[in-house]
Backbone bond lengths (Angstrom), bond angles and torsions (degrees), N, CA, C in turn:
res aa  C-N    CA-C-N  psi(-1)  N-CA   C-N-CA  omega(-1)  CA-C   N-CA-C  phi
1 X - - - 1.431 - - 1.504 110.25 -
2 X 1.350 114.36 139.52 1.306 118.66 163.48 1.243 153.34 -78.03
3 X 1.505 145.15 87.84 0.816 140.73 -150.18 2.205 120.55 -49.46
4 X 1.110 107.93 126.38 0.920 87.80 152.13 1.835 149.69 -94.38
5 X 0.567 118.24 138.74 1.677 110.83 -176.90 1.521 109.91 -101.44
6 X 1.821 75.12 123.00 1.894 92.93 -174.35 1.601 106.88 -71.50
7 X 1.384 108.96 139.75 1.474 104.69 168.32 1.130 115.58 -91.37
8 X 1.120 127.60 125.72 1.775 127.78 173.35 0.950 95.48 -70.49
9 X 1.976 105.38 152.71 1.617 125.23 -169.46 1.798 88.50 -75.79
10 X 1.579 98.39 137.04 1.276 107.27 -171.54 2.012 104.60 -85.59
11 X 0.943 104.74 178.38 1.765 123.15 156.34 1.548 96.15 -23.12
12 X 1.819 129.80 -75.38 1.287 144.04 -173.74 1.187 127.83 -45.06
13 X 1.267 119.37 -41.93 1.596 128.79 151.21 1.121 130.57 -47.71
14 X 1.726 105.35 -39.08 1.426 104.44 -160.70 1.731 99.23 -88.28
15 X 1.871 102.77 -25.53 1.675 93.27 -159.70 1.855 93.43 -81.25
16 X 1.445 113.62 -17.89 1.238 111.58 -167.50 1.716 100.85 -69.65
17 X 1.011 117.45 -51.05 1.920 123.83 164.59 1.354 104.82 -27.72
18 X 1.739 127.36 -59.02 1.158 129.86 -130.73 1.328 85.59 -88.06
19 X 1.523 131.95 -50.97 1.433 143.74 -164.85 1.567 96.37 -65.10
20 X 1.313 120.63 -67.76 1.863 118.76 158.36 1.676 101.25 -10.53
21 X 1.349 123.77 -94.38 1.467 121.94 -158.67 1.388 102.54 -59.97
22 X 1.135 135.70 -59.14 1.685 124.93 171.80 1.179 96.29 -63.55
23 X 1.346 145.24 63.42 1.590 120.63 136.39 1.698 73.54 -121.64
24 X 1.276 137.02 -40.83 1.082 128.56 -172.96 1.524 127.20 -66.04
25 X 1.326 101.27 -32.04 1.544 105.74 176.42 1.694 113.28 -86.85
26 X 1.197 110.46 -11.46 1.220 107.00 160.22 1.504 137.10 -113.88
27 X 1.257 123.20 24.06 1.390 154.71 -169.52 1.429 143.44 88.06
28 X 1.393 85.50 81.19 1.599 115.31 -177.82 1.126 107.71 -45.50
29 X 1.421 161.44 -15.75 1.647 157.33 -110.11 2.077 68.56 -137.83
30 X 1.373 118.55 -45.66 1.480 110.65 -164.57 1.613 114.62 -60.58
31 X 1.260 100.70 -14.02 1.557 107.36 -167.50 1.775 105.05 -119.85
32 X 1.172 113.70 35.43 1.487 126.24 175.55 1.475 111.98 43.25
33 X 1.115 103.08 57.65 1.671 123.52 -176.35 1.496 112.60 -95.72
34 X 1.710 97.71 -43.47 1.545 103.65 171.64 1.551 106.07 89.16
35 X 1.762 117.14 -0.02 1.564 109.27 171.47 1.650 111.39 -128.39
36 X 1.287 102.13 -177.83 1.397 89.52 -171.31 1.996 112.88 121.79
37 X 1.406 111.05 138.20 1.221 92.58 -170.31 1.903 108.49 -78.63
38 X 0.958 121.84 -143.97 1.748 129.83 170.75 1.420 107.39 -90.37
39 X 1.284 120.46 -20.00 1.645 124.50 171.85 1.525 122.33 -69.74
40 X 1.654 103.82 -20.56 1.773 119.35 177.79 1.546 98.95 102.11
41 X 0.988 123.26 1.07 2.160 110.40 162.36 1.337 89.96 -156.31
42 X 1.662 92.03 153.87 1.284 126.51 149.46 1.817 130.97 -20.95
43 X 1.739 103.69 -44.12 1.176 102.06 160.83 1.116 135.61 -75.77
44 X 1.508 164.76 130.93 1.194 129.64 174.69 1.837 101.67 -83.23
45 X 1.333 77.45 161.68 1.746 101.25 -173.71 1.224 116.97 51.33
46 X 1.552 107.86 29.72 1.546 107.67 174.19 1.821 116.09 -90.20
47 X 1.195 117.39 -19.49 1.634 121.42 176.43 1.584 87.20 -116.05
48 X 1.080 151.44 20.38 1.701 141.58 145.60 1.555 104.95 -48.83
49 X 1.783 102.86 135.30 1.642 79.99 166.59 1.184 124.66 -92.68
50 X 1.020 135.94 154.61 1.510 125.46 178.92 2.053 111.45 -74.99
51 X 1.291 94.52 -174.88 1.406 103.91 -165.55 1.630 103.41 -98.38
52 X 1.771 103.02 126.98 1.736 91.16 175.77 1.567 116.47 -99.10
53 X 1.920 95.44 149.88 1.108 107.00 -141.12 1.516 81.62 -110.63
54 X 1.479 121.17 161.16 1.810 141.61 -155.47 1.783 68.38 -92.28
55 X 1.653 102.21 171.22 1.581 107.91 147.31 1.449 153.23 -64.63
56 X 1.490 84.84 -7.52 1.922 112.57 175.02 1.581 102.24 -92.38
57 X 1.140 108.03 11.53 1.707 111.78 178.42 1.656 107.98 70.05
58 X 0.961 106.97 5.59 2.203 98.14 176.79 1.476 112.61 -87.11
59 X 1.204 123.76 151.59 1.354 134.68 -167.00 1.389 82.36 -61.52
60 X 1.769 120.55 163.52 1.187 137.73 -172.79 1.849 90.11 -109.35
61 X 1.065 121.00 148.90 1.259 133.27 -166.10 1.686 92.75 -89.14
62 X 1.600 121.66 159.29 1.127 118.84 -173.53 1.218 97.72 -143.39
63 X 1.342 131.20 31.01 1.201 133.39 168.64 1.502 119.94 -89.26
64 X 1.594 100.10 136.47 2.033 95.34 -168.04 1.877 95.48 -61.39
65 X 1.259 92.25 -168.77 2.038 122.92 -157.55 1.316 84.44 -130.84
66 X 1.036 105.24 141.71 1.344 122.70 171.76 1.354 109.41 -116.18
67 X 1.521 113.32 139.26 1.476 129.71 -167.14 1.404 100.47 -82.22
68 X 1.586 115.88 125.10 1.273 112.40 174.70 1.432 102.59 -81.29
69 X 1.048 154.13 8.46 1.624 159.04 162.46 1.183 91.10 -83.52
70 X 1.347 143.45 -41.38 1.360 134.51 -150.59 1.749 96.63 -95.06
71 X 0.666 127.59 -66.84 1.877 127.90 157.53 1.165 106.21 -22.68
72 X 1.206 146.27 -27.09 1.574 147.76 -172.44 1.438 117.57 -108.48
73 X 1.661 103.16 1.54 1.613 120.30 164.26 1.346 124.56 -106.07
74 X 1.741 112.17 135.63 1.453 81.74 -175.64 2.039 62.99 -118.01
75 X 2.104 89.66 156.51 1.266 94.53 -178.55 1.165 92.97 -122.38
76 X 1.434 105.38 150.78 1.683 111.39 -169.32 1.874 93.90 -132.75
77 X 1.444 110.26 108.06 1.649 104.99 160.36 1.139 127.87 -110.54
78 X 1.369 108.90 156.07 1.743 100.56 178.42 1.486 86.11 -125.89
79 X 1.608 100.39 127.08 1.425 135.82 -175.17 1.358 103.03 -113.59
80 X 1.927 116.94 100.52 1.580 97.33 -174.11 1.766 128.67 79.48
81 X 1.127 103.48 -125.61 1.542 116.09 -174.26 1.702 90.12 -124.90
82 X 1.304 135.13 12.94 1.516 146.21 -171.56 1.464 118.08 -97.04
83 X 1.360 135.78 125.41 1.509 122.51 158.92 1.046 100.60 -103.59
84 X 1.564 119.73 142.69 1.391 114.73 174.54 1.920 98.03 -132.72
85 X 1.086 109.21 149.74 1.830 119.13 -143.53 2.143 76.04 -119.13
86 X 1.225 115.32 88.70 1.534 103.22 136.03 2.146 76.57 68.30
87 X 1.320 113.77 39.04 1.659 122.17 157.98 1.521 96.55 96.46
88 X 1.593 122.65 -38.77 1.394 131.32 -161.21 1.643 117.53 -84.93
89 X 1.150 113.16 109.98 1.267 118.00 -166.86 1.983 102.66 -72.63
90 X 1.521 92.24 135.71 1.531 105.93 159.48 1.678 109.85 -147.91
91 X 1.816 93.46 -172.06 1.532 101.49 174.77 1.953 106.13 -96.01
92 X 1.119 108.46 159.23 1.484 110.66 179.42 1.791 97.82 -38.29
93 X 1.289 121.64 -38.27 1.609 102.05 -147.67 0.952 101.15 -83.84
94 X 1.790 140.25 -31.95 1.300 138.48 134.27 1.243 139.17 -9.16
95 X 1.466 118.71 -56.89 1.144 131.40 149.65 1.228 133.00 -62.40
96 X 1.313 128.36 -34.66 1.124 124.93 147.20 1.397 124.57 -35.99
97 X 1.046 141.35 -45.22 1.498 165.87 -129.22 1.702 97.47 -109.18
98 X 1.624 99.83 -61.08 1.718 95.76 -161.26 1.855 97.45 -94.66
99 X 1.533 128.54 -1.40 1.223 128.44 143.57 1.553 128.76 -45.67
100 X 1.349 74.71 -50.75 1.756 77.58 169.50 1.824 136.84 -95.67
101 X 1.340 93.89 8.71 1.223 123.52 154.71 1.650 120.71 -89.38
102 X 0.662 112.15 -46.98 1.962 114.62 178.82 1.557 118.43 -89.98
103 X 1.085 96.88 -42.41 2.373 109.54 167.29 1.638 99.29 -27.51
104 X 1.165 93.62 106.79 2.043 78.04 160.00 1.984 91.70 -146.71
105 X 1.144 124.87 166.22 1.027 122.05 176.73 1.531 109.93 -41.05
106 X 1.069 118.52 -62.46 1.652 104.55 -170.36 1.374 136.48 -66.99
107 X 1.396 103.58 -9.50 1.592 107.50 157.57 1.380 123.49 -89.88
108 X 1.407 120.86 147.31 1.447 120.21 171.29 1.912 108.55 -120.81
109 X 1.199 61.65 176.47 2.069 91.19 -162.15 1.719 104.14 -96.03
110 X 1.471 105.03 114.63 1.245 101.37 166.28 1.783 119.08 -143.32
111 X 1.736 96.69 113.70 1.328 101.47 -178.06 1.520 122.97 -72.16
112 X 1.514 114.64 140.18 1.495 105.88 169.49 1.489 98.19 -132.38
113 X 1.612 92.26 136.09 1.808 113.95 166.40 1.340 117.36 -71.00
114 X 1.317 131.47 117.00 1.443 113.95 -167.09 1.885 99.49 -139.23
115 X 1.742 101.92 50.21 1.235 118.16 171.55 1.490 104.61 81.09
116 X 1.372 104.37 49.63 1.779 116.48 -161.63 1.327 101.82 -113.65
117 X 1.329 100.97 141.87 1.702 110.53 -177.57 1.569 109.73 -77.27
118 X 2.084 81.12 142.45 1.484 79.20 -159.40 1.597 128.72 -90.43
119 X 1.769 102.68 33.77 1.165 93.25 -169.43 1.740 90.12 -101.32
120 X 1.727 112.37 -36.99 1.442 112.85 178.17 1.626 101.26 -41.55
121 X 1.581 109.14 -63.28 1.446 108.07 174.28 1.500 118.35 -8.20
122 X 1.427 111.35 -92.86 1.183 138.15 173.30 2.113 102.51 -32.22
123 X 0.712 107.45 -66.95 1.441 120.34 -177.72 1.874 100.92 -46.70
124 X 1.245 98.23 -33.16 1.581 73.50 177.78 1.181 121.46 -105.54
125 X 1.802 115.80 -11.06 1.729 115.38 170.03 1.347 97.24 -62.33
126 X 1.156 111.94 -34.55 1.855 96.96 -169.36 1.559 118.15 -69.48
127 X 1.458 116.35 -34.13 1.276 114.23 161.75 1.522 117.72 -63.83
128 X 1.042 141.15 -35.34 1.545 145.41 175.59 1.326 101.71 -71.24
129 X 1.483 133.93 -38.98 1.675 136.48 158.73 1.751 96.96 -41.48
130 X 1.270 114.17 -70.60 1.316 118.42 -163.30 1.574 123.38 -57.20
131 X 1.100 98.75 -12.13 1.224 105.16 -177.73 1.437 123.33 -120.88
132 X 1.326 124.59 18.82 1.212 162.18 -104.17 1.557 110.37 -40.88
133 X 1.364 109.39 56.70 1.595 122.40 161.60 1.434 112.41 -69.94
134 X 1.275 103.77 116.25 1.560 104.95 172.51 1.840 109.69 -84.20
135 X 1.583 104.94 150.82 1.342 101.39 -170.08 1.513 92.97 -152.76
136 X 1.848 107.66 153.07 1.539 124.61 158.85 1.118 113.17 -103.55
137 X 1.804 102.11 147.71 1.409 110.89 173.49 1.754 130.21 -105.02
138 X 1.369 99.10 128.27 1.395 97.44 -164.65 1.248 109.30 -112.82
């Protein structure tokens, strides 16, 4: 009789196993497994990222920066039959008013068309003419 000779599970077995449980412990649902929480693994808060920390160890703040160019714009759109002053909707005479409250040399004026009628349009270069605010069009 002939012996057979067992093959020991090679390198391929073992890494194919290992990749098996890490596909599972880190979100099996990705690999049509069908388990797994809504986060993508089995653990929760195991693929969450964590929070980055400064070198003094304190959470790093995640609050946006504000553009100092962008503070020095006032944006004026006409949305429609709408002016909206810097996002905030008013009527021309409003705007008129707090234009000439915020205008100082170092800010500039930049109009945007945002499918705006073109008579408001018109209605408000002419007030920024009149008042001799210079402005770009965006």
């Amino acid at each position: 009789m002939e012996k057979r000779e067992k093959k020991k599970g090679g390198a391929g077995g073992k890494l194919a196993g290992a990749a098996l449980i890490l596909a599972l412990l880190s979100g099996g649902g990705y690999f049509g497994l069908g388990i797994g929480n809504p986060s993508g693994g089995l653990i929760p808060g195991f693929n969450q990222p964590q929070p980055q920390t400064t070198a003094a160890g304190e959470a790093a703040t995640t609050g946006t920066t504000v553009d100092p160019e962008a503070e020095k714009t006032i944006r004026i759109t006409v949305k429609e039959d709408k002016l909206l002053y810097n996002g905030k909707e008013m009527d021309i005479k409003a705007l008129q008013e707090t234009i000439l409250k915020d205008y100082g040399q170092e800010k500039k004026v930049v109009l945007v068309d945002d499918h705006g009628v073109k008579a408001v349009y018109d209605s408000l270069t002419t007030l920024l003419n009149q008042l001799s605010i210079p402005f770009n069009k965006e």
